[in-house]
CHARMM internal coordinates of N, CA and C (Angstrom, degrees):
IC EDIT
DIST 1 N 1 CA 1.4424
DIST 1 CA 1 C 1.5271
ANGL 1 N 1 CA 1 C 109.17
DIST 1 C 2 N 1.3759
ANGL 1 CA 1 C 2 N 115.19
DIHE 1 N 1 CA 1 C 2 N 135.25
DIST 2 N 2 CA 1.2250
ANGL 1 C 2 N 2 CA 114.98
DIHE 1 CA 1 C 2 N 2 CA 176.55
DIST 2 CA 2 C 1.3694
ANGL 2 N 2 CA 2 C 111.78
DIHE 1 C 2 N 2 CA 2 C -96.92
DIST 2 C 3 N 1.3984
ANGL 2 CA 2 C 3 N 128.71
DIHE 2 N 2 CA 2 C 3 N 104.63
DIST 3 N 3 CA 1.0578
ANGL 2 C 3 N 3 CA 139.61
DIHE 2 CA 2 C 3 N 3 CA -165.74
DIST 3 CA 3 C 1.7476
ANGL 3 N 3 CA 3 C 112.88
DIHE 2 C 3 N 3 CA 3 C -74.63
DIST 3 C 4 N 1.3669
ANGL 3 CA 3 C 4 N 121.25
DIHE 3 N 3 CA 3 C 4 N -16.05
DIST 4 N 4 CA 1.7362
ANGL 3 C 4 N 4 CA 127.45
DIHE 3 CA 3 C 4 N 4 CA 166.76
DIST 4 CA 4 C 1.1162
ANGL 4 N 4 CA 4 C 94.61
DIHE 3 C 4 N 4 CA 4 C -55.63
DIST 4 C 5 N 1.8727
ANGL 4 CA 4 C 5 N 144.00
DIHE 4 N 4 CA 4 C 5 N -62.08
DIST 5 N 5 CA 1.0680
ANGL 4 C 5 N 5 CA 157.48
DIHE 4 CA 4 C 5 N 5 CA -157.91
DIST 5 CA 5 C 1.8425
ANGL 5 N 5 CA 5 C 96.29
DIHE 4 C 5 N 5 CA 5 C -44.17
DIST 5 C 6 N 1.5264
ANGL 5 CA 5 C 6 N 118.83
DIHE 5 N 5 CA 5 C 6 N -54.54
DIST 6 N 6 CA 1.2792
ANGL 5 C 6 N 6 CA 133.55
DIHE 5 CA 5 C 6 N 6 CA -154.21
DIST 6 CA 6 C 1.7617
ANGL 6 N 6 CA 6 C 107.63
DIHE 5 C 6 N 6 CA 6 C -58.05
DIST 6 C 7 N 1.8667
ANGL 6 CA 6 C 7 N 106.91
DIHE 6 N 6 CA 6 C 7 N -40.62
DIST 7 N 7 CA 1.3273
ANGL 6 C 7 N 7 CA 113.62
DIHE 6 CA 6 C 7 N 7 CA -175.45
DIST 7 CA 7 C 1.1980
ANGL 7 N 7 CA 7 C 117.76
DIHE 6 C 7 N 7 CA 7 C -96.78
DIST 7 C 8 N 1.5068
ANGL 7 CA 7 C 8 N 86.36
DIHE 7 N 7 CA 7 C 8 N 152.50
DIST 8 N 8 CA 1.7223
ANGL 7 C 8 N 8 CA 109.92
DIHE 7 CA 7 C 8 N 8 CA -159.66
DIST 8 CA 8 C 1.7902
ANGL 8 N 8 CA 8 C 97.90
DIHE 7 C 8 N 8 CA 8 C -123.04
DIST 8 C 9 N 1.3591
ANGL 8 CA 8 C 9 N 102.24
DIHE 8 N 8 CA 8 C 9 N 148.81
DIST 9 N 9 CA 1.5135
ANGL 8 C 9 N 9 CA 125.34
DIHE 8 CA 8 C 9 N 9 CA -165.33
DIST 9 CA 9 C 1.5373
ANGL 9 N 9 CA 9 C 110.80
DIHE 8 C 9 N 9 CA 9 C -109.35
DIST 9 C 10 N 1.0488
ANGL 9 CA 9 C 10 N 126.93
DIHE 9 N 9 CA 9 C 10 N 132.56
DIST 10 N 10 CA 1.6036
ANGL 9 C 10 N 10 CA 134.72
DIHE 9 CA 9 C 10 N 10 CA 139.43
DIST 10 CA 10 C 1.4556
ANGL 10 N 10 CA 10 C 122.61
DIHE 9 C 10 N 10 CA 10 C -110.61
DIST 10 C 11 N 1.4595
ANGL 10 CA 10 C 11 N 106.58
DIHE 10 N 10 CA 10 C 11 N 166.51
DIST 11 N 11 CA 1.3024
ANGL 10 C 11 N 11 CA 115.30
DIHE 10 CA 10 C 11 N 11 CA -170.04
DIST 11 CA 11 C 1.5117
ANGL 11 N 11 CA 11 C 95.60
DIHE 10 C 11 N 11 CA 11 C -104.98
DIST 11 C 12 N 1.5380
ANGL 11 CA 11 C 12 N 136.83
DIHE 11 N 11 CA 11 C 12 N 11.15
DIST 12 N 12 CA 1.3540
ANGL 11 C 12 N 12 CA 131.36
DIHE 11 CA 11 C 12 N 12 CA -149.63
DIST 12 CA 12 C 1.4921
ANGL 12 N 12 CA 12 C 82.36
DIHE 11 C 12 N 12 CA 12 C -135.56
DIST 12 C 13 N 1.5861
ANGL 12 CA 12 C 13 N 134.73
DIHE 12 N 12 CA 12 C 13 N -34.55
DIST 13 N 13 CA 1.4855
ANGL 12 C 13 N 13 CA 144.47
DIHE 12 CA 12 C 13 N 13 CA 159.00
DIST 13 CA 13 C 0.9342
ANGL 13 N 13 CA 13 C 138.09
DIHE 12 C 13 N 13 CA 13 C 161.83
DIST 13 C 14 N 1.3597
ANGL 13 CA 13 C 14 N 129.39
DIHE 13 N 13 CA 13 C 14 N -128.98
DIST 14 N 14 CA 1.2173
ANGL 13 C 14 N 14 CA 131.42
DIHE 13 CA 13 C 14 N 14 CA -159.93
DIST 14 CA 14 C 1.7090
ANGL 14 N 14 CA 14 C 115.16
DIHE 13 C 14 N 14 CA 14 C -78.56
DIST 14 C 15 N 1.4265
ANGL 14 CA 14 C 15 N 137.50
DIHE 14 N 14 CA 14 C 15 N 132.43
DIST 15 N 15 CA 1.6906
ANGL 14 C 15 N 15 CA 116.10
DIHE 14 CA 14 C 15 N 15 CA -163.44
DIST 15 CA 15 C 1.7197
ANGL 15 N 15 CA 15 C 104.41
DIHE 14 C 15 N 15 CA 15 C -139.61
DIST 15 C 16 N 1.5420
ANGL 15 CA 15 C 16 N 93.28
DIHE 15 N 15 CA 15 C 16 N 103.68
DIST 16 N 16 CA 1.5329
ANGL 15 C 16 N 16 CA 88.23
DIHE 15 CA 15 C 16 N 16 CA -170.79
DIST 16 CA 16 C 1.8106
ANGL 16 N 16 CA 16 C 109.92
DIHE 15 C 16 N 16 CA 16 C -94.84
DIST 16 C 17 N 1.1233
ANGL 16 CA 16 C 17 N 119.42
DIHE 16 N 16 CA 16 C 17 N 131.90
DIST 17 N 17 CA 0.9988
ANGL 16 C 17 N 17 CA 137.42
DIHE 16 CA 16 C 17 N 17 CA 139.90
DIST 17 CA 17 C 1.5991
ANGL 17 N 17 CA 17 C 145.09
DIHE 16 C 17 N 17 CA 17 C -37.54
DIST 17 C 18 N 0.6745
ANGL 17 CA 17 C 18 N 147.87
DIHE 17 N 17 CA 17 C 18 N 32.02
DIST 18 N 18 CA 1.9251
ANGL 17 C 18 N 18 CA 145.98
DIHE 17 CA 17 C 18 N 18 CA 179.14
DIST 18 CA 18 C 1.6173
ANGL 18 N 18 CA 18 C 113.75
DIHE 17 C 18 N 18 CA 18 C -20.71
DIST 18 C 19 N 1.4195
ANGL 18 CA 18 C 19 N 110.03
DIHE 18 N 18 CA 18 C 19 N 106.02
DIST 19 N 19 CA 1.0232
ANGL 18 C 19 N 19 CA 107.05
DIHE 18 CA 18 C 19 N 19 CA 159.53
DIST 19 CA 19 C 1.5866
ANGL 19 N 19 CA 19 C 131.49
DIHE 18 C 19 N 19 CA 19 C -103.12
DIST 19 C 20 N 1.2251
ANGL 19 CA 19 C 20 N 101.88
DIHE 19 N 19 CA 19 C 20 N -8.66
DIST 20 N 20 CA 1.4014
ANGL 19 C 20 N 20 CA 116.17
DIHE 19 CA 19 C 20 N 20 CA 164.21
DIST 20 CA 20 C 1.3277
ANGL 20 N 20 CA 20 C 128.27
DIHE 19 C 20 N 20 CA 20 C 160.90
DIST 20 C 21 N 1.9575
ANGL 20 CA 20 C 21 N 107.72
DIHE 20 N 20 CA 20 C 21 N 128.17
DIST 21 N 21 CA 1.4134
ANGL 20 C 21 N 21 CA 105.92
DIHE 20 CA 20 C 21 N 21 CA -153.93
DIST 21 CA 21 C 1.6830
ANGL 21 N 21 CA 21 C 100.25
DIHE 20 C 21 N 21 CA 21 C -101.68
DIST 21 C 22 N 1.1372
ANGL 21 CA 21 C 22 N 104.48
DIHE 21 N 21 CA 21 C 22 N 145.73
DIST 22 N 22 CA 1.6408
ANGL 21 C 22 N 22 CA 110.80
DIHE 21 CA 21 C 22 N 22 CA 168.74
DIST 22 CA 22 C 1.5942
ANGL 22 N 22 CA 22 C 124.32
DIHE 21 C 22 N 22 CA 22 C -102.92
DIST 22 C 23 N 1.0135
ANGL 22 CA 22 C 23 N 130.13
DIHE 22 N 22 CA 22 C 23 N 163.25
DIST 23 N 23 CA 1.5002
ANGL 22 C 23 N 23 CA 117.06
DIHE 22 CA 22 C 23 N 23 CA 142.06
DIST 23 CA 23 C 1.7087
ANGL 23 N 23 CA 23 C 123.04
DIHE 22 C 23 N 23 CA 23 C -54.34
DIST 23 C 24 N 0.8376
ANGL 23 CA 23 C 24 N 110.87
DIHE 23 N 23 CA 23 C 24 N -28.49
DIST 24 N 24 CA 1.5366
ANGL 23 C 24 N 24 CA 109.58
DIHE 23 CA 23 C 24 N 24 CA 173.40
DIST 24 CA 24 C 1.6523
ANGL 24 N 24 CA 24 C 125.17
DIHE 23 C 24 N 24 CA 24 C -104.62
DIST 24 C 25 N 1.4683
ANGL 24 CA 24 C 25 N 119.34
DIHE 24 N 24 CA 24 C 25 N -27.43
DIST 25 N 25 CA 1.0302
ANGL 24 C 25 N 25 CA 126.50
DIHE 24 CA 24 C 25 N 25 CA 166.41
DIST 25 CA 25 C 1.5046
ANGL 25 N 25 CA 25 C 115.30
DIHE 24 C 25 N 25 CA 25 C -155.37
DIST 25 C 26 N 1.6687
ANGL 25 CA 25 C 26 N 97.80
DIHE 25 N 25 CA 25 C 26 N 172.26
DIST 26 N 26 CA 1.5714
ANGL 25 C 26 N 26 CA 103.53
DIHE 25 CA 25 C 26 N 26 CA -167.48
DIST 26 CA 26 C 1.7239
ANGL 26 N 26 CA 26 C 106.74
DIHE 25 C 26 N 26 CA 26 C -124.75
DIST 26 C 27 N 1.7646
ANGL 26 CA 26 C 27 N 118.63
DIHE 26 N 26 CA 26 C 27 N 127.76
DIST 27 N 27 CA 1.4107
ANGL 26 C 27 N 27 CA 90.85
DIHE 26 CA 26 C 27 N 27 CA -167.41
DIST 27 CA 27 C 1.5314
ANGL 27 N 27 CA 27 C 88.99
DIHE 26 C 27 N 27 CA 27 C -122.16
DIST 27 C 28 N 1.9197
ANGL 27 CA 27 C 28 N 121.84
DIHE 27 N 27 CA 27 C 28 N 117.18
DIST 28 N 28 CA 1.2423
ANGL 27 C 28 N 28 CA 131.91
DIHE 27 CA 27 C 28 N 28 CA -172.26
DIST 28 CA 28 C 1.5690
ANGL 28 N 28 CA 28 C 115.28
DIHE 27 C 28 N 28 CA 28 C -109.64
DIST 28 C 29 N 1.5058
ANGL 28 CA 28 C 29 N 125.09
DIHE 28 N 28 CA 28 C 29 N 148.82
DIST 29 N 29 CA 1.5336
ANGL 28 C 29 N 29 CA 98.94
DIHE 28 CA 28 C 29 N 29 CA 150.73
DIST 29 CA 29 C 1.3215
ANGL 29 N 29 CA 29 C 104.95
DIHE 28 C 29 N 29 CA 29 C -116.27
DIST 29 C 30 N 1.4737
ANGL 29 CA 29 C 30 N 122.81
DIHE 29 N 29 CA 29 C 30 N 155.49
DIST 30 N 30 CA 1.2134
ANGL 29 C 30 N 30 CA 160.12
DIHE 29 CA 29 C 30 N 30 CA 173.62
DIST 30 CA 30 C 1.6925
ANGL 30 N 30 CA 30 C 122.36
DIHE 29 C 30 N 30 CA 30 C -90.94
DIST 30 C 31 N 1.4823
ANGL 30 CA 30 C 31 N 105.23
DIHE 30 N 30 CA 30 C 31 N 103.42
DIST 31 N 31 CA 2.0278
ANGL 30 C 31 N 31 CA 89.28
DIHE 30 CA 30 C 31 N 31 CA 179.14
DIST 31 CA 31 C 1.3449
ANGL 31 N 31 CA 31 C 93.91
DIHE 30 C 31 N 31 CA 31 C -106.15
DIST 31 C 32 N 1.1482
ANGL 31 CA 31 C 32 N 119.76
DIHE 31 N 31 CA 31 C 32 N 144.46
DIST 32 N 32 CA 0.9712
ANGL 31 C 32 N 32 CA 140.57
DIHE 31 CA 31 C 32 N 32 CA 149.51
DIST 32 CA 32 C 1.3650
ANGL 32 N 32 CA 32 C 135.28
DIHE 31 C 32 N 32 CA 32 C -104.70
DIST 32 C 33 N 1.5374
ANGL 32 CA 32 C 33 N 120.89
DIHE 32 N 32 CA 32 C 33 N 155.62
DIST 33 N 33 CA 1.6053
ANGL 32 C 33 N 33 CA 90.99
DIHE 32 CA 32 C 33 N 33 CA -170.96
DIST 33 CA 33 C 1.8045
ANGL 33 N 33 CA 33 C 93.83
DIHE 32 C 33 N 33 CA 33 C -111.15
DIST 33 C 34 N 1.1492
ANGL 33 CA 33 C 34 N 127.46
DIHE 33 N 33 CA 33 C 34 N -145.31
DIST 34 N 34 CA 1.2813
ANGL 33 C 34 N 34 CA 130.79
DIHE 33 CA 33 C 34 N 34 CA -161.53
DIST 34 CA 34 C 1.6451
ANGL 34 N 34 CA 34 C 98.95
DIHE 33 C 34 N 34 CA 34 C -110.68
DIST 34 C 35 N 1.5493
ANGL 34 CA 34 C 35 N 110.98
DIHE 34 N 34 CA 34 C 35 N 101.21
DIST 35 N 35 CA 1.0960
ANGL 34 C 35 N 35 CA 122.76
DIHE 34 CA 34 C 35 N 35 CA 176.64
DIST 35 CA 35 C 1.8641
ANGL 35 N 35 CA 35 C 117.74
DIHE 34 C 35 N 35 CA 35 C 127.70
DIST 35 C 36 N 1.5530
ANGL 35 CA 35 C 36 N 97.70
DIHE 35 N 35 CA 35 C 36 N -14.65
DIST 36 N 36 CA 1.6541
ANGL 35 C 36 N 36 CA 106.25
DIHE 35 CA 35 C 36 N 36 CA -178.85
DIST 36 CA 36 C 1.6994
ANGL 36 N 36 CA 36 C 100.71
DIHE 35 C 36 N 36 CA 36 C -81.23
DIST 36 C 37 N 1.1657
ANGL 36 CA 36 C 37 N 85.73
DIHE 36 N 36 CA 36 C 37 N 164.88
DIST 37 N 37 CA 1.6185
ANGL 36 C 37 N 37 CA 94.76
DIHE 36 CA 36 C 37 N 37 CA -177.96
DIST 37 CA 37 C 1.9347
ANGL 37 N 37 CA 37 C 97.46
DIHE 36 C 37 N 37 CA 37 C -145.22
DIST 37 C 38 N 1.7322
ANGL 37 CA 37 C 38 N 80.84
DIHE 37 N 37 CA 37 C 38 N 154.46
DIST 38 N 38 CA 1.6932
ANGL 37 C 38 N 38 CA 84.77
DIHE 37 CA 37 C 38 N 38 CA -178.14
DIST 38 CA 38 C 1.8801
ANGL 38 N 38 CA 38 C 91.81
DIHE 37 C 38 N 38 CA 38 C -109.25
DIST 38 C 39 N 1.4218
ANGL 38 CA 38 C 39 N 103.70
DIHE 38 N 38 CA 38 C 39 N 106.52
DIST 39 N 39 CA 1.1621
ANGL 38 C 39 N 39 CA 101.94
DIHE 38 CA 38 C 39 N 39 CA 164.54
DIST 39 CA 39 C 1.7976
ANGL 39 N 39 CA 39 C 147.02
DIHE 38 C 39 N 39 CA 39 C -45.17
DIST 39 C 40 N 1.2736
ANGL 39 CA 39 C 40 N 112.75
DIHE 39 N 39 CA 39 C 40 N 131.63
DIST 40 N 40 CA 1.7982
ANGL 39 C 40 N 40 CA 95.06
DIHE 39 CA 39 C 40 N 40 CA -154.87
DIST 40 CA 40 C 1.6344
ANGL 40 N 40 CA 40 C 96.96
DIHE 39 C 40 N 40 CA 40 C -75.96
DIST 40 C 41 N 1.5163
ANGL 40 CA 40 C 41 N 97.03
DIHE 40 N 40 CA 40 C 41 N 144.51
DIST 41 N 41 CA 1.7713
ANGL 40 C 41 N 41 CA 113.65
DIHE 40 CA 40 C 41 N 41 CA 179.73
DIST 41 CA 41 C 1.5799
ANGL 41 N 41 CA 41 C 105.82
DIHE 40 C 41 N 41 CA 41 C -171.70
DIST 41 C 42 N 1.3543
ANGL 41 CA 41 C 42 N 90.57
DIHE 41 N 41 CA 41 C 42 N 138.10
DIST 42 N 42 CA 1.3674
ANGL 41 C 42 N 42 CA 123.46
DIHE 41 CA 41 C 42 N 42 CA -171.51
DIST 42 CA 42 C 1.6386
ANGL 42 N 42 CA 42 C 114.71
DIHE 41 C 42 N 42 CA 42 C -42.93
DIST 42 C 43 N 1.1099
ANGL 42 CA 42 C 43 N 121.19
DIHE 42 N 42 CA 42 C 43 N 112.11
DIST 43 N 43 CA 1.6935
ANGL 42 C 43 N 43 CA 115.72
DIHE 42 CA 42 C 43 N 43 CA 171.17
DIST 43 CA 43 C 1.4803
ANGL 43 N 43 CA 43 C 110.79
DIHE 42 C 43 N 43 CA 43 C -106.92
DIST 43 C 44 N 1.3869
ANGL 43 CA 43 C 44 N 125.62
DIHE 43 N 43 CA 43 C 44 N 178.73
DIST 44 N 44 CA 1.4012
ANGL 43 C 44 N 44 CA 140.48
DIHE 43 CA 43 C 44 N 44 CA -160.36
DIST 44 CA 44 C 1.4796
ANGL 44 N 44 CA 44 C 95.44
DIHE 43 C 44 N 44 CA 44 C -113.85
DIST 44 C 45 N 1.0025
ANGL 44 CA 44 C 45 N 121.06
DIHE 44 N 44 CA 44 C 45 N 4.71
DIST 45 N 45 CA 1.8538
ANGL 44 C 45 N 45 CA 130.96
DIHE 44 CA 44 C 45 N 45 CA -172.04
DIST 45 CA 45 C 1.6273
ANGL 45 N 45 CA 45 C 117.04
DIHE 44 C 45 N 45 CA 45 C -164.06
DIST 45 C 46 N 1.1696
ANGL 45 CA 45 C 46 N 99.93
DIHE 45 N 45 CA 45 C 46 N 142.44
DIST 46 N 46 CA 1.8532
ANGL 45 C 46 N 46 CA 110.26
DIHE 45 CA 45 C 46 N 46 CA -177.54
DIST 46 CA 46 C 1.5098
ANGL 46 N 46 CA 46 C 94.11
DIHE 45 C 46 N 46 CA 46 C -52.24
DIST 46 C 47 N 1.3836
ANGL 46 CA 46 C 47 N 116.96
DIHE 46 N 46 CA 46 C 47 N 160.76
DIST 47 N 47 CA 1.3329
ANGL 46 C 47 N 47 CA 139.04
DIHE 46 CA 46 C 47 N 47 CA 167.72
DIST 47 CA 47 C 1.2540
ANGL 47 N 47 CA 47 C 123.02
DIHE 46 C 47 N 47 CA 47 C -137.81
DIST 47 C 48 N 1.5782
ANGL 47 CA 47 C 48 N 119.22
DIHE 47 N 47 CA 47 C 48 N 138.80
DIST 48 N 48 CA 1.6062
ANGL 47 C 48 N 48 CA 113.59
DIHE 47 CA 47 C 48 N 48 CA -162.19
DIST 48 CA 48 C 1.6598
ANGL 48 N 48 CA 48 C 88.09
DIHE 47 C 48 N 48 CA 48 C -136.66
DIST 48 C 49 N 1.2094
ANGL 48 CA 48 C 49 N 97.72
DIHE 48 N 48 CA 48 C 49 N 142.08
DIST 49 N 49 CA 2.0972
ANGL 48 C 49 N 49 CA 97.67
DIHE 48 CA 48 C 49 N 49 CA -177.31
DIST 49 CA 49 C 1.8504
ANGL 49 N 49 CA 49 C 87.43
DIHE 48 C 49 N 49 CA 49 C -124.34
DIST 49 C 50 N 1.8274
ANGL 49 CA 49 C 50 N 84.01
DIHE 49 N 49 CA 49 C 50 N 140.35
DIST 50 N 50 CA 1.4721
ANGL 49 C 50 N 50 CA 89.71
DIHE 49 CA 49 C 50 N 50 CA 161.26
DIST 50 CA 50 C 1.6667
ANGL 50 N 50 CA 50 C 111.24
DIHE 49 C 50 N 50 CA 50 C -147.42
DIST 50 C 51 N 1.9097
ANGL 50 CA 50 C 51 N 91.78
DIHE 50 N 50 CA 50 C 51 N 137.18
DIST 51 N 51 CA 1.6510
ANGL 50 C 51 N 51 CA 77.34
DIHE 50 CA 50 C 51 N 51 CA -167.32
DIST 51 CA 51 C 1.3097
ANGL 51 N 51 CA 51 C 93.20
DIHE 50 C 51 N 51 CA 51 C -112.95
DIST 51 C 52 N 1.6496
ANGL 51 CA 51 C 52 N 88.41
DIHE 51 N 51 CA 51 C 52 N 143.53
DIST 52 N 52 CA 1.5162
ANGL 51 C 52 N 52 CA 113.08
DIHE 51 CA 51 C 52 N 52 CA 172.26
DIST 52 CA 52 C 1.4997
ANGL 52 N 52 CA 52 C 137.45
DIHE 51 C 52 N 52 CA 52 C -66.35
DIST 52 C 53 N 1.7360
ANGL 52 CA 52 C 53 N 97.93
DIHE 52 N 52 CA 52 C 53 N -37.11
DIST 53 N 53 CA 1.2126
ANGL 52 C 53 N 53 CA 120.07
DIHE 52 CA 52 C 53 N 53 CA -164.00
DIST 53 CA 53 C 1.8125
ANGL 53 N 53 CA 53 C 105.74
DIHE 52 C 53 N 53 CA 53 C -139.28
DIST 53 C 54 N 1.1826
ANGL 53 CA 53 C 54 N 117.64
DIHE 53 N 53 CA 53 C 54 N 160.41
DIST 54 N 54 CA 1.4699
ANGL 53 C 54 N 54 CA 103.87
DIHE 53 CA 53 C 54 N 54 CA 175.57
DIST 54 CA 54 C 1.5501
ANGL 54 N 54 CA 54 C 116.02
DIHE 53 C 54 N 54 CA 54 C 58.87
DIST 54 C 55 N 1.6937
ANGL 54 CA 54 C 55 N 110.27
DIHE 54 N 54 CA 54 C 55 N -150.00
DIST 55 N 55 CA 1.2500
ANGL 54 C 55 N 55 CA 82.42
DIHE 54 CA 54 C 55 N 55 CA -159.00
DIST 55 CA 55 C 1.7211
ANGL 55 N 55 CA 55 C 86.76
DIHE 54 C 55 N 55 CA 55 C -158.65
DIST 55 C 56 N 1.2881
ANGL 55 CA 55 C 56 N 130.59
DIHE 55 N 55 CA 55 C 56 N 173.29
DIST 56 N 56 CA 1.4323
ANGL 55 C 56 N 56 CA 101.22
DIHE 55 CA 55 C 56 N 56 CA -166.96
DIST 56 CA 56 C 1.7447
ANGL 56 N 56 CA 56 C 83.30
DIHE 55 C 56 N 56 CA 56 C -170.52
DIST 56 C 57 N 2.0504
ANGL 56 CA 56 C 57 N 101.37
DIHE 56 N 56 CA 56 C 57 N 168.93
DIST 57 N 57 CA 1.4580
ANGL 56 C 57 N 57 CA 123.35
DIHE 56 CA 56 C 57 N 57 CA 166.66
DIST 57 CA 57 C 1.3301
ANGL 57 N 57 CA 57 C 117.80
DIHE 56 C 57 N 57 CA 57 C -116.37
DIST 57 C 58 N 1.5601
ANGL 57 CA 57 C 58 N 95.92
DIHE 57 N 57 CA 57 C 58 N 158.25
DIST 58 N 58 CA 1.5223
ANGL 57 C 58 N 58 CA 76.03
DIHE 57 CA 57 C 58 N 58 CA 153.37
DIST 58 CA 58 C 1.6480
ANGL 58 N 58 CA 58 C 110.93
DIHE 57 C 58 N 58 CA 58 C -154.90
DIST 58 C 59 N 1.6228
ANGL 58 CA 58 C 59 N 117.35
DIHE 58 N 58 CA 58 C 59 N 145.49
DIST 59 N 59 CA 0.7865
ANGL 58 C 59 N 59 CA 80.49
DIHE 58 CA 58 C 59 N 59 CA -176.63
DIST 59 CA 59 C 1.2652
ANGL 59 N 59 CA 59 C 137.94
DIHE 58 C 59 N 59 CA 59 C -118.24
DIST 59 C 60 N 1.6268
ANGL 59 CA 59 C 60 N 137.95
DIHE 59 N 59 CA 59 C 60 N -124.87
DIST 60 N 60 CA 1.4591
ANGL 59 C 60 N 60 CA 128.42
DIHE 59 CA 59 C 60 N 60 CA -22.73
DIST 60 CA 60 C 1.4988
ANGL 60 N 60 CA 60 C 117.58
DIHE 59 C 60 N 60 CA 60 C -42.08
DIST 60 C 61 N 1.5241
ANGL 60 CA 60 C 61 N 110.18
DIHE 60 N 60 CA 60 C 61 N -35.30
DIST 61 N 61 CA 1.6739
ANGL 60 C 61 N 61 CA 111.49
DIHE 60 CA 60 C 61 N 61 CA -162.53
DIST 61 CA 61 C 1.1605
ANGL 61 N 61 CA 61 C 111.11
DIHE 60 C 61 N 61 CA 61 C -57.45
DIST 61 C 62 N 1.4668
ANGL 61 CA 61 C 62 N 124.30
DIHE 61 N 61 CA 61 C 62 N -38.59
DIST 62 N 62 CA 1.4087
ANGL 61 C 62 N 62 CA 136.84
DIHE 61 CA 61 C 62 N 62 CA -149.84
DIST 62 CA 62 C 1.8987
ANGL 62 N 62 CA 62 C 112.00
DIHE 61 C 62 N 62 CA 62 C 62.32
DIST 62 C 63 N 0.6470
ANGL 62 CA 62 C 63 N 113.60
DIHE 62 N 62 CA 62 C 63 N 41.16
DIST 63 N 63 CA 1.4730
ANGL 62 C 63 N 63 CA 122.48
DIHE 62 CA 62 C 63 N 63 CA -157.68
DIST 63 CA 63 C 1.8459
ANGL 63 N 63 CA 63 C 89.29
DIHE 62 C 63 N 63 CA 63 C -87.24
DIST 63 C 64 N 1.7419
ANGL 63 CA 63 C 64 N 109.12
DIHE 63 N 63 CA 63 C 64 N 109.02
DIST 64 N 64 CA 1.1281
ANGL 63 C 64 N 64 CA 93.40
DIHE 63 CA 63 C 64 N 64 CA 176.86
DIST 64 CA 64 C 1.7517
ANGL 64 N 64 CA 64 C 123.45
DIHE 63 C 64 N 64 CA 64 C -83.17
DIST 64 C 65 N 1.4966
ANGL 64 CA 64 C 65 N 96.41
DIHE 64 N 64 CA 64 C 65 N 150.92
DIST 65 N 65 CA 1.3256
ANGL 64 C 65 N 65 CA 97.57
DIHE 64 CA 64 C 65 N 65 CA 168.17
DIST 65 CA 65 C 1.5658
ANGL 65 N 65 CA 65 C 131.49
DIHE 64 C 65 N 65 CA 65 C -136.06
DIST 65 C 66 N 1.4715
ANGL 65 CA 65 C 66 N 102.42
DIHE 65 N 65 CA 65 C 66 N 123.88
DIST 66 N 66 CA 1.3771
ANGL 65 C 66 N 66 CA 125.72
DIHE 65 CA 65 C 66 N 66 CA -169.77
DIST 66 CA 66 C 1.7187
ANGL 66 N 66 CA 66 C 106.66
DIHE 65 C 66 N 66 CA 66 C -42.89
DIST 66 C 67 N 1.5222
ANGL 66 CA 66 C 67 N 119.02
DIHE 66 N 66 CA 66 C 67 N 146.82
DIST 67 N 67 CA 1.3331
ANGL 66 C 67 N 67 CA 95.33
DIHE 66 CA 66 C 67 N 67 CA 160.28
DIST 67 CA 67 C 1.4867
ANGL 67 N 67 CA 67 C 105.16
DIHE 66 C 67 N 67 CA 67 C -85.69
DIST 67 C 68 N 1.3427
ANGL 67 CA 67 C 68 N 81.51
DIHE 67 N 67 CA 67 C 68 N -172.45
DIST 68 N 68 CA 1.6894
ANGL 67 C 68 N 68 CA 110.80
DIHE 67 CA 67 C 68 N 68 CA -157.12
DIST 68 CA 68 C 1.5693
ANGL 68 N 68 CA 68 C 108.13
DIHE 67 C 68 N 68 CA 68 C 164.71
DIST 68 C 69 N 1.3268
ANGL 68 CA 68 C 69 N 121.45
DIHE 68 N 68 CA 68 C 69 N 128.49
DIST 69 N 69 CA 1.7216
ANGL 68 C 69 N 69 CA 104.92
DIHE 68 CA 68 C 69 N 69 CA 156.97
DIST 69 CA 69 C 1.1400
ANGL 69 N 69 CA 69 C 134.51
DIHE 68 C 69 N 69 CA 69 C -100.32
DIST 69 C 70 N 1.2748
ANGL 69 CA 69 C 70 N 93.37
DIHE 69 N 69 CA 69 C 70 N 29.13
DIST 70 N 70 CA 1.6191
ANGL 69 C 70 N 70 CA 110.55
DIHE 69 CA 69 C 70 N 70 CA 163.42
DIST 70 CA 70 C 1.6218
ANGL 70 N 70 CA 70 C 130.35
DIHE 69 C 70 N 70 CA 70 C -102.72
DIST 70 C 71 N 1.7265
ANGL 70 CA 70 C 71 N 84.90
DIHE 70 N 70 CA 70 C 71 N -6.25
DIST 71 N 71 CA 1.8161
ANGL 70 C 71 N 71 CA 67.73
DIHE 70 CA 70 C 71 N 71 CA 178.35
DIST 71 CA 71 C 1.6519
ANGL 71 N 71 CA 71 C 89.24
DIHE 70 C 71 N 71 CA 71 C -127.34
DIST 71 C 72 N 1.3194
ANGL 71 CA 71 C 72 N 83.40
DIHE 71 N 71 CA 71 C 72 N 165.49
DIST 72 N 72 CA 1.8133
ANGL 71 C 72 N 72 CA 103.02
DIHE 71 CA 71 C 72 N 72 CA -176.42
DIST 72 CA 72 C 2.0148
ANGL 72 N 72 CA 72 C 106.91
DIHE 71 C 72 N 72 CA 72 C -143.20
DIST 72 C 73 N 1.6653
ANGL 72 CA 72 C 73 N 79.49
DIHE 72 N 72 CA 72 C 73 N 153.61
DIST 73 N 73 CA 1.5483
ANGL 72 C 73 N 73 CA 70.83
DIHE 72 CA 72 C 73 N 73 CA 179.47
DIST 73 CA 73 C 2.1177
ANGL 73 N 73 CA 73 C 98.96
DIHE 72 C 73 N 73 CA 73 C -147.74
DIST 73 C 74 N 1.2166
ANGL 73 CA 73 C 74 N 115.92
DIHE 73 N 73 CA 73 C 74 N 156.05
DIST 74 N 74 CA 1.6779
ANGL 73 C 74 N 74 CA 106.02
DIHE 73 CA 73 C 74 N 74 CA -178.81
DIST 74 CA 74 C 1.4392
ANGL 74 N 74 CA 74 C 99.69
DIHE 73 C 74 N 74 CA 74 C -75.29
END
COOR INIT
IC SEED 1 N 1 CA 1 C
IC BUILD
């Protein structure tokens, strides 16, 4: 499955998707378009982003990161 296919875009922001929630964790995708940001806020569980497509930060560092689905970062 090509999971790029799955996400969906607005021009108003950020559009998450659920692909499946657990008791222990939640695994979503997120489109963003070029310039949205996912504001930082507190979760009840670690979080790991991986981008597929495009190209992304994160921060404090801003440390960009290329896609790839091989790399991941919290």
């Amino acid at each position: 499955m090509n999971l790029c296919t799955l996400a969906k875009f607005s021009a108003s922001g950020p559009v998450k998707k659920d692909l499946m929630k657990t008791a222990g964790s939640n695994i979503v995708i997120v489109g963003l378009e070029t310039g949205q940001v996912i504001q930082p806020h507190p979760e009840p569980y670690a979080v790991v982003f991986v981008v597929l497509q495009g190209k992304g930060s994160s921060l404090p560092e801003q440390q960009s990161i290329p896609s790839n689905p091989y790399i991941l970062f919290p």
